[in-house]
C-alpha positions in Angstrom: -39.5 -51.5 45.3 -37.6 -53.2 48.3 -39.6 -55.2 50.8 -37.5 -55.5 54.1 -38.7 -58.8 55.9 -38.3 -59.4 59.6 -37.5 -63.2 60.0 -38.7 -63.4 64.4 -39.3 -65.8 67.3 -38.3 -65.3 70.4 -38.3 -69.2 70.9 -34.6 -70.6 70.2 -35.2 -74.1 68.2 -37.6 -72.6 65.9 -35.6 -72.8 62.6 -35.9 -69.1 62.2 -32.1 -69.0 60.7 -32.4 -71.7 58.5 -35.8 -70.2 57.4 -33.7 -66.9 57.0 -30.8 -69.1 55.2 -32.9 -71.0 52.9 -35.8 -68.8 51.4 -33.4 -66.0 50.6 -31.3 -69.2 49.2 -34.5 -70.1 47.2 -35.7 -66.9 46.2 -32.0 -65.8 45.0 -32.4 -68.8 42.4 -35.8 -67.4 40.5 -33.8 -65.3 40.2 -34.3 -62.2 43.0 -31.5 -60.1 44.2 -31.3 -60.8 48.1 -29.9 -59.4 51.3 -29.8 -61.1 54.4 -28.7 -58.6 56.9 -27.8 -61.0 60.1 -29.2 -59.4 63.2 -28.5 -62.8 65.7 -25.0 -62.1 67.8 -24.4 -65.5 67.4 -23.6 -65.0 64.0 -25.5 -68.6 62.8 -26.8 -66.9 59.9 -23.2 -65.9 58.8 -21.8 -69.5 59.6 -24.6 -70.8 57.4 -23.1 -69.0 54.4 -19.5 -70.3 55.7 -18.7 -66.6 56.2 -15.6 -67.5 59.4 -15.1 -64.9 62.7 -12.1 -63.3 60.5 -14.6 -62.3 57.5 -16.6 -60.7 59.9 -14.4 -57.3 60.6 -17.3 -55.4 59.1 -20.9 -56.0 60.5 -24.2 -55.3 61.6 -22.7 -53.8 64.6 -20.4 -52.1 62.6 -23.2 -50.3 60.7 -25.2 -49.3 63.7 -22.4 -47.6 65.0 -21.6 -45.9 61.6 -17.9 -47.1 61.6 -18.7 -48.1 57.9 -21.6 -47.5 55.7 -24.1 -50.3 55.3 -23.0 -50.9 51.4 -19.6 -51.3 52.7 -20.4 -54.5 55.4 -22.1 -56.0 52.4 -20.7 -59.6 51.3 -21.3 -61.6 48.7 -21.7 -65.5 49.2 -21.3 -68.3 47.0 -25.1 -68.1 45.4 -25.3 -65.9 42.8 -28.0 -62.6 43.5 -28.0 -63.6 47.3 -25.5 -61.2 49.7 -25.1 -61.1 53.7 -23.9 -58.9 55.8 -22.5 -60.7 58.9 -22.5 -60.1 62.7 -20.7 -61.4 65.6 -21.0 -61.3 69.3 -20.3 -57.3 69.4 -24.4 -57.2 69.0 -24.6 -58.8 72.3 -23.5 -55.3 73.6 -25.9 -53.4 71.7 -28.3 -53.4 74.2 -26.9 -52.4 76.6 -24.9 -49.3 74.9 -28.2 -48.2 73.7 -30.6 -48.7 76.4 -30.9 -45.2 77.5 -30.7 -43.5 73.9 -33.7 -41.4 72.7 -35.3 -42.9 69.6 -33.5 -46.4 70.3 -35.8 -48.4 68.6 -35.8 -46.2 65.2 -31.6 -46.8 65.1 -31.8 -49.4 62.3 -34.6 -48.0 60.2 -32.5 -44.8 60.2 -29.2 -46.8 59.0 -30.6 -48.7 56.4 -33.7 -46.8 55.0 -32.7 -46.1 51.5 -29.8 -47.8 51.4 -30.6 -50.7 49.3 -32.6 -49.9 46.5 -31.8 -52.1 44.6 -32.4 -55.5 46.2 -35.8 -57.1 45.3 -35.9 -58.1 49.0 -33.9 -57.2 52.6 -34.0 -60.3 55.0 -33.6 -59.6 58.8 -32.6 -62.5 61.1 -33.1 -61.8 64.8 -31.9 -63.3 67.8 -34.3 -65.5 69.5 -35.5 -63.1 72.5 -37.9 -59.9 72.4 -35.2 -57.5 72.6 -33.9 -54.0 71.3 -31.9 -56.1 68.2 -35.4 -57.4 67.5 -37.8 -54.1 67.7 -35.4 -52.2 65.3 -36.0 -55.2 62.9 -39.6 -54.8 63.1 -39.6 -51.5 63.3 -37.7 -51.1 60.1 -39.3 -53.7 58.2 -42.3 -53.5 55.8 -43.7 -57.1 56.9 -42.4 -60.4 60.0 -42.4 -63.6 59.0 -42.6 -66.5 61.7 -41.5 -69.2 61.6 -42.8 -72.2 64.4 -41.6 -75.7 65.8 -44.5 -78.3 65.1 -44.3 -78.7 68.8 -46.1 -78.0 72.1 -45.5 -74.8 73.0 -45.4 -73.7 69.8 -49.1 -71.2 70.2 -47.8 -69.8 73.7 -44.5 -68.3 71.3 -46.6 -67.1 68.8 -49.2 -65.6 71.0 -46.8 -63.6 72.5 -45.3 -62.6 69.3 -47.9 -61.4 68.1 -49.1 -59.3 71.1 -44.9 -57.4 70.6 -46.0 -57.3 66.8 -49.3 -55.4 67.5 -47.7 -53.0 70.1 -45.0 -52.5 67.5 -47.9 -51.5 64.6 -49.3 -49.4 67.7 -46.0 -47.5 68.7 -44.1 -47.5 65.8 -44.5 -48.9 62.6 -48.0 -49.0 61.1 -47.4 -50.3 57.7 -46.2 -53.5 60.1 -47.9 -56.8 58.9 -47.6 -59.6 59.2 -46.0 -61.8 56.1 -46.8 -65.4 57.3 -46.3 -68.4 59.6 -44.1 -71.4 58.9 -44.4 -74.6 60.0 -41.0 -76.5 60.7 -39.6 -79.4 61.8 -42.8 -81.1 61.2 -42.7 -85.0 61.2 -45.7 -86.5 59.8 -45.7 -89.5 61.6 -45.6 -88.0 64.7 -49.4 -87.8 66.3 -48.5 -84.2 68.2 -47.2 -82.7 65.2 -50.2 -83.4 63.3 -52.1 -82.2 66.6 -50.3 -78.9 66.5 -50.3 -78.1 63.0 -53.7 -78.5 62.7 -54.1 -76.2 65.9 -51.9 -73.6 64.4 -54.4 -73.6 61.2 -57.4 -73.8 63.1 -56.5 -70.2 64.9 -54.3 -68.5 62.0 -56.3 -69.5 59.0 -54.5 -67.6 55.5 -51.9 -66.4 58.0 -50.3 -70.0 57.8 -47.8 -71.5 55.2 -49.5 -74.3 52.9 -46.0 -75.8 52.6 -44.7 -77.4 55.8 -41.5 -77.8 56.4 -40.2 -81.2 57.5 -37.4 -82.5 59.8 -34.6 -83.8 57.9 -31.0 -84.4 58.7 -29.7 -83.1 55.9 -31.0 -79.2 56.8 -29.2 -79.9 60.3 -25.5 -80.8 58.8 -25.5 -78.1 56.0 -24.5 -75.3 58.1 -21.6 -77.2 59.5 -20.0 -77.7 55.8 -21.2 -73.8 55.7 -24.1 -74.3 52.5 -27.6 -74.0 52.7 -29.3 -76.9 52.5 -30.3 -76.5 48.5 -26.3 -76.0 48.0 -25.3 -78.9 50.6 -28.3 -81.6 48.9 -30.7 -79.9 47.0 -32.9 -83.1 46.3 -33.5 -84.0 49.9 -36.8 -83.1 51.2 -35.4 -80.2 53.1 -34.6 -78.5 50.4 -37.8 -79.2 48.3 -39.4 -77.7 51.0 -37.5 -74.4 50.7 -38.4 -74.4 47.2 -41.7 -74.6 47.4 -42.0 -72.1 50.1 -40.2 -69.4 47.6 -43.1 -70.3 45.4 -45.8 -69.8 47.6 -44.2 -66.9 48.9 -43.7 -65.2 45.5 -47.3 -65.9 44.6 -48.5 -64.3 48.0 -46.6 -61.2 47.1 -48.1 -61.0 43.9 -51.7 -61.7 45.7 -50.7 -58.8 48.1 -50.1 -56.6 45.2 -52.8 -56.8 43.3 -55.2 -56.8 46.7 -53.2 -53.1 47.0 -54.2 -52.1 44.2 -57.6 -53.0 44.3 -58.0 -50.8 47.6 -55.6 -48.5 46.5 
């Protein structure tokens, strides 16, 4: 069955796209048949992939309009099981054009529902605000993942994010859980990113990632030669990180599964 995953923060800086890029980059290689369905109007996603503003005729706007079918705005990129299907800066619009529409926030569960049976997993990446683009992802997804900065204001973000997340489960999608937390651009040897991880733990618990993700140059310059990281240098510690992330990932979805079972 197809598990659509919400990749959100509304905090820019986060690495929430190249959490989005990576893991599905990771997961593709187990191997797992992957869509990442790029959600951000600025497109980073899509540049990550090396996908130019010409390749991008049909798009996540494109679909919520219905000007194509989602199947059709589908694109495969250079790893094998892993597709995309782009945006550009039409989404900024979105908003805007749908603002008064009845049922606004349902508008992507109601384009995509269905449609992609047979992907093992649907990644979503959002835009970095608490907008309409970002309710229809949670609103269509099964579970949100969350990525977070090993930095100060890093428990502000997610309290806030999680306060959207619960009003969301509240209004308009029960099944809504939440996936996991992140840690990123952690730097061991820095006393505040210690400070905040362990804070992060401390008030999250099993809700946190065991892998942390560090900074590393090499995750910056990869999207710039349009690769993920694990494509662009696969043995820097960027990229072992990703790896081992799909692994704990994978082993929390089969934990989830057998838990629903038991209760089922």
């Amino acid at each position: 069955m197809t598990k659509v995953i919400t990749i959100a923060n509304q905090k820019g800086g986060v690495g929430k796209t190249t959490t989005a890029v990576n893991l599905a980059t990771a997961l593709s290689t187990i191997p797992k048949k992957v869509l990442l369905i790029d959600l951000d109007p600025q497109g980073n996603a899509s540049t990550g992939f090396g996908i130019g503003a010409a390749q991008r005729k049909f798009n996540s706007y494109s679909i919520f309009l219905k000007e194509r079918s989602p199947r059709e705005a589908i694109q495969a990129t250079e790893v094998p099981g892993l597709y995309i299907i782009p945006a550009n800066n039409d989404l900024s619009a979105f908003a805007v054009e749908i603002s008064n529409m009845e049922n606004r926030e349902y508008l992507l569960k109601q384009v995509i529902t269905n449609e992609f049976s047979d992907f093992d997993y649907v990644f979503i990446d959002t835009p970095p605000t608490l907008g309409l683009l970002t309710i229809n992802s949670l609103v269509a997804c099964n579970s949100v993942l969350i990525p977070t900065q090993c930095e100060f204001y890093a428990m502000e973000g997610l309290a806030q994010l999680l306060k959207t997340i619960q009003r969301i489960q509240q209004n308009f999608n029960k099944k809504l859980n939440i996936q996991g937390i992140i840690l990123t651009m952690a730097d061991k040897r820095s006393n505040l990113s210690l400070h905040v991880e362990s804070e992060v733990r401390e008030h999250f618990k099993e809700l946190v990632y065991n892998v942390v993700v560090p900074r590393n140059v090499k995750v910056s310059e990869a999207p710039s030669f349009g690769k993920p990281v694990l494509l662009y240098n696969f043995k820097c510690p960027g990229s072992q990180s990703y790896v081992q992330l799909a692994k704990e990932f994978l082993d929390r979805e089969i934990y989830l599964q057998k838990q629903g079972e038991v209760n089922g």
